[in-house]
C-alpha positions in Angstrom: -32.4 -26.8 -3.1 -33.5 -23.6 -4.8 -35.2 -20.5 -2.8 -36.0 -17.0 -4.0 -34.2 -13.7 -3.3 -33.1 -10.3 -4.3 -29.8 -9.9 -5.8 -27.9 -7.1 -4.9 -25.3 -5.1 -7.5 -22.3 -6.9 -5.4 -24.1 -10.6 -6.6 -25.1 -11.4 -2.8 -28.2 -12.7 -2.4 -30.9 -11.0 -0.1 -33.7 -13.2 1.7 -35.1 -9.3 2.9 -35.0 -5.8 1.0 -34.8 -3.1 3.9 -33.6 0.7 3.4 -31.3 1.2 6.6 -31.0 4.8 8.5 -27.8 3.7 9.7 -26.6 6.4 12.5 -22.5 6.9 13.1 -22.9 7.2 16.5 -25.4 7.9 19.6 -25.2 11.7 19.0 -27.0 10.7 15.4 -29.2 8.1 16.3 -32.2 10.1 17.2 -32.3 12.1 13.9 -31.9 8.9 12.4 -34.6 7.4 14.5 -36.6 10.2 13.9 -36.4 10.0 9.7 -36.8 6.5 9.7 -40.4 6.9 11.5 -41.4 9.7 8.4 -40.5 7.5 5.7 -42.9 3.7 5.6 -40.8 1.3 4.9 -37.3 2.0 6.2 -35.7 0.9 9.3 -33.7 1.9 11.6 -31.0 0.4 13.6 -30.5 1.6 16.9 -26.6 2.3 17.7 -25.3 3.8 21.1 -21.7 3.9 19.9 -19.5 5.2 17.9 -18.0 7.5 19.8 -15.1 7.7 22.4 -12.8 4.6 21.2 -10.2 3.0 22.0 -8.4 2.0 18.3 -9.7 -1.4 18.8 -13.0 -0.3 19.8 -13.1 1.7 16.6 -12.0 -1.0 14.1 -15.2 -3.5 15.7 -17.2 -0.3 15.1 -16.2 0.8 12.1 -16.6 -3.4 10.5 -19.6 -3.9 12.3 -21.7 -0.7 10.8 -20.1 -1.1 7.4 -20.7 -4.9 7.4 -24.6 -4.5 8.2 -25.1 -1.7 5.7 -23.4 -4.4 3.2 -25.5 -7.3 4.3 -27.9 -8.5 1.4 -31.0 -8.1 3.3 -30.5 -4.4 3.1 -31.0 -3.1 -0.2 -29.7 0.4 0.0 -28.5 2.9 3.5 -28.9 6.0 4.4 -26.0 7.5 7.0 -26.5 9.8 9.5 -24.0 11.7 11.5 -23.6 14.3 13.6 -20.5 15.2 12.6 -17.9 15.2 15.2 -17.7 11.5 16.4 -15.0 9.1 15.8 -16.7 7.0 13.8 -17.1 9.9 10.8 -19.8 9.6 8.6 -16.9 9.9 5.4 -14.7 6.9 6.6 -17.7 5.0 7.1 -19.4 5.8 3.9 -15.8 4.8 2.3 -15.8 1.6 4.0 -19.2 0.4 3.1 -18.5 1.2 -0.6 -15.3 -0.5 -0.2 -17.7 -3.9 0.8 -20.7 -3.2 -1.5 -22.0 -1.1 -4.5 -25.3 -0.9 -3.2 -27.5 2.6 -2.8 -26.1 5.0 -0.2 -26.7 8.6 0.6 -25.2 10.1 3.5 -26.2 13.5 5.3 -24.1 15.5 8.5 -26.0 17.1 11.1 -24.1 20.0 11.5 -23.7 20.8 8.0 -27.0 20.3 6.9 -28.2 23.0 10.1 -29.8 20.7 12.6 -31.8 17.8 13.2 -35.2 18.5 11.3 -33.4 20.0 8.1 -31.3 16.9 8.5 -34.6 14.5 8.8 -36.4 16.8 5.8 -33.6 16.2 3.3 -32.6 12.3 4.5 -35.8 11.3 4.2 -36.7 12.4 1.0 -33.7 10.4 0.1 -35.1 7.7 2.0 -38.3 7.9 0.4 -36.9 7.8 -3.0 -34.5 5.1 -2.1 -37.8 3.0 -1.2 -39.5 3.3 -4.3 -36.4 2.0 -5.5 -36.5 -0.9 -3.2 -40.1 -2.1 -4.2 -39.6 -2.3 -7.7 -37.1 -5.0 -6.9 -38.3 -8.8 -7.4 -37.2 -12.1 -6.0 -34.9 -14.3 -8.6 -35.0 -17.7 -8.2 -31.5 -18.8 -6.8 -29.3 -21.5 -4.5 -29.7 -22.5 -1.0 -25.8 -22.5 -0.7 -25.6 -18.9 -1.0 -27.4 -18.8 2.6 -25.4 -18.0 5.4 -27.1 -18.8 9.0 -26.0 -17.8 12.2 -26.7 -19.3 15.3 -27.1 -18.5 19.1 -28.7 -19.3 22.1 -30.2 -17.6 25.1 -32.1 -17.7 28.4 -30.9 -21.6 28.3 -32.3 -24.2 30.2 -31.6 -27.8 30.2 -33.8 -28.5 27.7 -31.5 -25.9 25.0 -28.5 -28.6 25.7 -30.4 -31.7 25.3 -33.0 -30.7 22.6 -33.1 -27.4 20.9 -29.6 -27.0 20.2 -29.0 -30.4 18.7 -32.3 -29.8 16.3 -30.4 -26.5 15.2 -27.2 -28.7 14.6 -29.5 -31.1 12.3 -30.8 -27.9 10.5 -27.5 -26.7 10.2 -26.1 -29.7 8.7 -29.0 -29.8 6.5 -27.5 -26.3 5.1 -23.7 -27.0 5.0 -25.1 -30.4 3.3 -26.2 -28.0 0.4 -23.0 -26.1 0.4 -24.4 -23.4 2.3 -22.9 -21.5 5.9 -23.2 -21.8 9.3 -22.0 -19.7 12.1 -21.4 -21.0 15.6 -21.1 -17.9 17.7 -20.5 -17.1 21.6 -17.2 -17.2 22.1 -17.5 -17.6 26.3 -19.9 -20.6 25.8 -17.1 -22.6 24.2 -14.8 -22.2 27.3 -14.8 -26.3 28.4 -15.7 -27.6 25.3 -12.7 -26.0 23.1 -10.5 -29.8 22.8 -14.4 -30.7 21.2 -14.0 -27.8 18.7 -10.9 -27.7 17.8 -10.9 -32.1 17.0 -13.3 -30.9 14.1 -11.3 -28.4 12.7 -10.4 -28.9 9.2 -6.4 -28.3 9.6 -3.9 -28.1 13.0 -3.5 -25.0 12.0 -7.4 -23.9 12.6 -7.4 -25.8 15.7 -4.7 -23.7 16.9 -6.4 -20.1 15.9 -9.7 -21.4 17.6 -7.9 -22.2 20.8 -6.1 -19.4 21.3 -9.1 -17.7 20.4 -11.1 -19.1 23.5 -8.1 -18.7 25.9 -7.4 -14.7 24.3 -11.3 -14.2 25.4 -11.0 -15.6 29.0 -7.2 -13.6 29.2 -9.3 -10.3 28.5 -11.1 -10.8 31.5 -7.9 -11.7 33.6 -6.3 -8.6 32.6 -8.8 -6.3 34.2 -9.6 -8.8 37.4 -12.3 -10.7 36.5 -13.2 -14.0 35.2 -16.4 -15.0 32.4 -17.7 -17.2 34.9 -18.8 -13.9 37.0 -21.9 -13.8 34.3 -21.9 -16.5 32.7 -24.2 -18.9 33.1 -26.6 -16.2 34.0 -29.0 -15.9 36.9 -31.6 -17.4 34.5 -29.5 -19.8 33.2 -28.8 -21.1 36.7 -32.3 -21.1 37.9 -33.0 -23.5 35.1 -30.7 -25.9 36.1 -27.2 -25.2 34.4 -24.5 -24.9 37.3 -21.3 -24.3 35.4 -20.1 -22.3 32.4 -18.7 -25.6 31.0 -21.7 -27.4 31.5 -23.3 -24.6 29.4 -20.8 -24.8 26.8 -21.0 -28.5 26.4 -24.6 -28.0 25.2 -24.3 -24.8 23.4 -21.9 -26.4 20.6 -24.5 -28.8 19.5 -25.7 -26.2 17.6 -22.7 -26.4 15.6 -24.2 -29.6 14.4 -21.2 -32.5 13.2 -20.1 -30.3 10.2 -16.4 -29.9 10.2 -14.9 -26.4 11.0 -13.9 -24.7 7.5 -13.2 -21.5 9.1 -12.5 -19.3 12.4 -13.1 -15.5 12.4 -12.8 -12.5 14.3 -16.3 -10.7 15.5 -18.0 -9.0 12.7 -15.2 -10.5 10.0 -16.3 -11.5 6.6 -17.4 -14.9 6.1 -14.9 -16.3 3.3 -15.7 -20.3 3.2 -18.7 -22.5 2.8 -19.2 -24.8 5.9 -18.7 -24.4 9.4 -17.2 -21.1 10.2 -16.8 -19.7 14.2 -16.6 -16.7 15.1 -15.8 -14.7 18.1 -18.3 -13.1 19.3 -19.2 -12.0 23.4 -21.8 -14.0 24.8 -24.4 -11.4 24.8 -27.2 -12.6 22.5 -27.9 -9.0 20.7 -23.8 -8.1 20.5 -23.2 -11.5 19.1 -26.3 -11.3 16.2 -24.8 -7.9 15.4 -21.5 -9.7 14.5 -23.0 -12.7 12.3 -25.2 -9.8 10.6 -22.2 -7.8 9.7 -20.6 -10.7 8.2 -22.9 -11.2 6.2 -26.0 -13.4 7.5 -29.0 -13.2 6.2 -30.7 -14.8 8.8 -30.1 -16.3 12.6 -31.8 -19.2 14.4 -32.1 -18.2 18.0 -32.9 -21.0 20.5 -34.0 -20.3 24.5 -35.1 -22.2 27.2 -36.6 -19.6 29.4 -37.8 -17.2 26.4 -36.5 -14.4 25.0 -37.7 -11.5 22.7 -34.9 -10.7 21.0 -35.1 -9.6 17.2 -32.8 -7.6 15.2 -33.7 -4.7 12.3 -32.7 -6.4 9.1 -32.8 -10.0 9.5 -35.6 -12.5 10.4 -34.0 -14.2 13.8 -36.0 -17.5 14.5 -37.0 -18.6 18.2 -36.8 -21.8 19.4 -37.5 -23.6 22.4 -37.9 -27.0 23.5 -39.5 -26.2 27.1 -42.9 -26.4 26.4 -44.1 -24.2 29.2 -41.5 -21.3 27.7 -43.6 -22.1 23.9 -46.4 -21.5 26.0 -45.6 -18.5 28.0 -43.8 -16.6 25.5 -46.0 -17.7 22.2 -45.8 -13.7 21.2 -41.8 -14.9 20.7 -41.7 -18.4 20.0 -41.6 -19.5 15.8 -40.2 -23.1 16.5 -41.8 -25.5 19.8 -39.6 -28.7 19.6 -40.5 -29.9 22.9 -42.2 -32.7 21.4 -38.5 -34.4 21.2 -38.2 -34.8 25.3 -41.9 -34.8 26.0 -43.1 -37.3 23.6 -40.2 -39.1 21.9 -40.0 -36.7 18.6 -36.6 -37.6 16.8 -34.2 -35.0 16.7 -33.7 -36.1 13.0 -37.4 -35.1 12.2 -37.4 -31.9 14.7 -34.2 -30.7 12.6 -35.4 -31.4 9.1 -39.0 -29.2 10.4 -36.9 -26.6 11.7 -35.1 -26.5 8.1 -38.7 -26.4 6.7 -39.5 -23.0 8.5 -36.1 -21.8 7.8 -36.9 -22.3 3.7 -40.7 -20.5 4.4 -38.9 -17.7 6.1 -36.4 -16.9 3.6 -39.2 -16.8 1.0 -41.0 -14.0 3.3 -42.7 -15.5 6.2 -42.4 -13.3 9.0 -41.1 -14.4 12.2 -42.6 -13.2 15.4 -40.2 -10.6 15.8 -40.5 -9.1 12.6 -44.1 -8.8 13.2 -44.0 -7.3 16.6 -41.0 -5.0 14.9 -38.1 -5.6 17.5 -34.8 -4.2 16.5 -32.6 -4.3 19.1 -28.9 -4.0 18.4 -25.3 -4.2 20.6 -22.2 -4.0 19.4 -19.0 -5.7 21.4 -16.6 -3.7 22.3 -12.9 -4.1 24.3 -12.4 -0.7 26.4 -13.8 1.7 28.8 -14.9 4.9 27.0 -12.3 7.3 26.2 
């Protein structure tokens, strides 16, 4: 199957064409917030870390900024810093270029003498960098360079028994074509893992995803607490999910039946077609952040209650198979499937529409939170402040 996109100096292939003000850290994400609302048509990605790490906090940092300025949907990034974070605007211009040999200009608070000179010079930069940007065109190019991540949030019921499983069709539909897909939420595989790790391509795999899921639930031990505190959620409970393996046991239908080609830690590059997992925290926005730095270019999102989640440079697709949720939240919703419990819709034909609206959306269409411009963004992280 072919689709259209931009290709990018490195050879990826971009479904979107975005100039990033990418911030270090919170003490440089107003100025970047601030230039990206002077210059039409950049974006800016929200980031409240980046400061006060622990080592390990720094290295999930430090991939996960570099890895989203080097995803393909963003076509060039400008860095801001302030100057004396941890995460320091040099390293992390030297790790991005490390990943990609796309555009990238990177200013310093301090040493450019305060915010609005900061904002005056960046966004010039910006500016020109955008005119740059539009004169790119789409090139006609291969459905198996798409990586898609998935996730799930605000579940209900109906995400087990419907929405998930037409995600899993979609998915399959992808790997089929020699594309990507990432199962993600590393929590909401606790009670499913034996399920997993059966579809794992070697022993080997099977053993890295194991004592994947069993080194997430240790973290929690090791400070005195246990997932099952927050997960399920109030929402998810209120809906009818009573335990965090029941949860689980519907969540990896969106892993589809493709087997498992890879496993990966959170914001890791993806390095096999197929199947890949990676570990990610169970928080919707912290997990997308992951799959984006590895290099998705977009996610398909499903909910039972409703959510309006959306993040900066990729289109994330929301899906529900409640129809009073498709209803309630239509400002969020791009994909109602509750056709397959309400009227006998085949998951089979549910799965290969969902595909259909993943194919428009890479070729452009917009979903509803690229419209209503949500950009949130999380990052996971390990340790207490510093």
């Amino acid at each position: 199957m072919k689709i259209t996109g931009y290709r990018r100096p490195d050879g990826r292939l971009g479904i979107r064409n975005h100039v990033l003000l990418l911030p270090c850290s919170l003490c440089a994400a107003e100025t970047a917030r601030f230039t990206a609302e002077n210059v039409k048509g950049s974006i800016y990605l929200p980031n409240q870390g980046g400061c006060s790490l622990s080592k390990k906090d720094y290295e999930i940092t430090m991939d996960t900024l570099s890895g989203i300025a080097a995803n393909p949907n963003v076509y060039g990034t400008i860095l801001i810093g302030n100057g004396c974070e941890v995460i320091q605007a040099a390293d992390l211009e030297k790790e991005i270029r490390n990943k990609t040999s796309k555009p990238l200009e990177c200013f310093i608070i301090r040493e450019e003498g305060g915010s609005l000179k900061t904002v005056e010079k960046a966004a010039a930069a910006a500016e020109k960098m955008v005119k740059e940007a539009e004169k790119q065109k789409r090139v006609l190019a291969d459905a198996a360079e798409l990586i898609l991540g998935t996730e799930c949030g605000g579940s209900d019921p109906t995400s087990g028994l419907a929405a998930n499983p037409v995600v899993g069709i979609c998915g399959d539909s992808l790997t089929a074509l020699g594309g990507t897909v990432i199962l993600s939420e590393t929590p909401e595989m606790i009670g499913a893992e034996h399920l997993l790790a059966k579809r794992c391509r070697t022993k080997e795999l099977g053993d890295s995803l194991l004592a994947m899921i069993s080194g997430f639930e240790e973290s929690f031990r090791l400070v005195g607490e246990n997932p099952r505190y927050g997960n399920p959620t109030p929402g998810n409970k209120a809906g009818g999910i009573t335990t965090l393996e029941e949860k689980s046991l519907g969540c990896i239908h969106k892993a589809g039946t493709a087997p498992i080609s890879q496993v990966v830690g959170y914001a890791k590059p993806i390095t096999q077609k197929g199947l890949a997992v990676m570990d990610t925290p169970g928080q919707d926005i912290a997990s997308i952040a992951g799959m984006a730095a590895a290099g998705a270019q977009a996610v398909v999102f499903t909910t039972g209650h409703g959510t309006p989640t959306g993040f900066g440079i990729l289109p994330v697709i929301k899906i529900t198979a409640n129809s009073s949720t498709a209803k309630a939240m239509q400002d969020h919703i791009d994909f109602d499937c509750s056709d397959v419990l309400e009227k006998g819709l085949p998951i089979q034909d549910a799965g290969e529409e969902l595909m259909k609206l993943l194919i428009e959306v890479c070729e452009g269409r917009e979903t509803k939170a690229e419209l209503l411009g949500f950009n949130d963004m999380s990052m996971a992280r390990v340790c207490n402040f510093a």
